[in-house]
VOPA-227590 format. One record per residue (C-alpha): residue number from 1; residue in three letters; x, y, z. Coordinates in steps of 0.5 Angstrom, whole numbers, plus 500, padded with zeros to 3 digits. Example, Ala and Ser with C-alpha at 12.3 -4.5 7.8 and 13.67 -1.06 7.14 Angstrom:
BEGIN
[site 1; 'ALA'; [525; 491; 516]]
[site 2; 'SER'; [527; 498; 514]]
END
This chain:
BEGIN
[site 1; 'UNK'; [598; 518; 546]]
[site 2; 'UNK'; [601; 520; 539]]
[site 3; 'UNK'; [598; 527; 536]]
[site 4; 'UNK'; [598; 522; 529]]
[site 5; 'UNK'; [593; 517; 534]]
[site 6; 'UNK'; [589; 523; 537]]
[site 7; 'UNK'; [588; 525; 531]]
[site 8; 'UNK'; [585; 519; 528]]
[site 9; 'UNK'; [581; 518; 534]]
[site 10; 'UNK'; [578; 524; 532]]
[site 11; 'UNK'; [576; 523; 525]]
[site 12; 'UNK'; [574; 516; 526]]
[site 13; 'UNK'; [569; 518; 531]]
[site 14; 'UNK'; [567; 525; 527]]
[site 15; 'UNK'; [565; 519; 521]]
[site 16; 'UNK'; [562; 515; 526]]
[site 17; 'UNK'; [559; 520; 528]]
[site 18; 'UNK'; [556; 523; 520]]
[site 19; 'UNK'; [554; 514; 519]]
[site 20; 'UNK'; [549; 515; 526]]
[site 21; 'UNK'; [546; 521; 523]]
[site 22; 'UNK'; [546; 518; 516]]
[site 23; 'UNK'; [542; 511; 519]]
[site 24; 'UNK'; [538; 516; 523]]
[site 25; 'UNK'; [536; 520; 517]]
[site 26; 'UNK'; [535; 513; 512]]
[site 27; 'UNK'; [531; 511; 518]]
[site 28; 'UNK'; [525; 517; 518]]
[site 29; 'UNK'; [525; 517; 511]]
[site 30; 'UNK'; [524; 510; 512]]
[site 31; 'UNK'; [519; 511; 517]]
[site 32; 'UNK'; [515; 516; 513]]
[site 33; 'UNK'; [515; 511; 507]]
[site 34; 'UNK'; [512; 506; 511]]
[site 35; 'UNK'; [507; 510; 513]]
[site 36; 'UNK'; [504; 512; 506]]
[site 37; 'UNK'; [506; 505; 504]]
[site 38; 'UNK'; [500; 503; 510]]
[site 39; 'UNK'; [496; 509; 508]]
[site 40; 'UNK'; [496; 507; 500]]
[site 41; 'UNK'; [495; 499; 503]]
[site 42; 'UNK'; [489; 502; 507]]
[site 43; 'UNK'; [485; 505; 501]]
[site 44; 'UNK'; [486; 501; 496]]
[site 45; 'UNK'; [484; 495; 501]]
[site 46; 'UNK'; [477; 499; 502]]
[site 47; 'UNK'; [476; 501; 494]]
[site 48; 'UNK'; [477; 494; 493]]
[site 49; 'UNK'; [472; 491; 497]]
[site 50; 'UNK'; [467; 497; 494]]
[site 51; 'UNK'; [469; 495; 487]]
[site 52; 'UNK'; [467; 488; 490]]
[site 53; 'UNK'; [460; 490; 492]]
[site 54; 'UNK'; [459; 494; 486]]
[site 55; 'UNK'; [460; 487; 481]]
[site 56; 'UNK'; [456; 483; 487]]
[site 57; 'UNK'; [450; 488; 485]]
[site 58; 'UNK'; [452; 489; 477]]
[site 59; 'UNK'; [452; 481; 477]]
[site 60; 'UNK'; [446; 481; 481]]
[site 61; 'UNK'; [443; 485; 476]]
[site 62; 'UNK'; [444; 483; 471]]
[site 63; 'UNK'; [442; 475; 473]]
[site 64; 'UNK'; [435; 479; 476]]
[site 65; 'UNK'; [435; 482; 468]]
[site 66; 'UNK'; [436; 474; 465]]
[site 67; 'UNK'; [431; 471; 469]]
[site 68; 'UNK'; [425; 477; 466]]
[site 69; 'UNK'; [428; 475; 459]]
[site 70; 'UNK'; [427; 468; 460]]
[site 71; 'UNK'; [420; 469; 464]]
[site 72; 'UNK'; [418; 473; 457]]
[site 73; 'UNK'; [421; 468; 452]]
[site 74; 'UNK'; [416; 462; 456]]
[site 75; 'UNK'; [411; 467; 456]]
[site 76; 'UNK'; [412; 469; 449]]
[site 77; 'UNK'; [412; 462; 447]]
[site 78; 'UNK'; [406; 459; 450]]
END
């Protein structure tokens, strides 16, 4: 083998080498990224059902306040 071929060997598998190490690197942060992704999604997911159950009561509520309306109006009527 020539040194000329040696040498492009080498270099080759030195940039082979720096590319694994940048996909090991993208992986991780992906990884990382992934995992607060996961964790927003996780919060979010909980604060939305709260939000749910607070329009439930604030519909209930209100409907409770429109049917005392209502009975005082017929009362008021009568």
């Amino acid at each position: 083998m020539s040194p000329d071929t040696s040498q492009n060997h080498s270099n080759d598998l030195k940039n082979l080498e720096l590319r694994v190490d940048e996909l090991i690197q993208l992986c991780q942060q992906f990884k990382s990224e992934n995992q607060t992704l996961r964790e927003q999604q996780s919060q979010l997911t909980a604060e939305r059902g709260h939000l749910i159950e607070k329009n439930e009561l604030a519909k209930s509520r209100i409907e409770a306040m429109i049917m005392r309306l209502k009975t005082l109006e017929q009362a008021h009527d009568e």
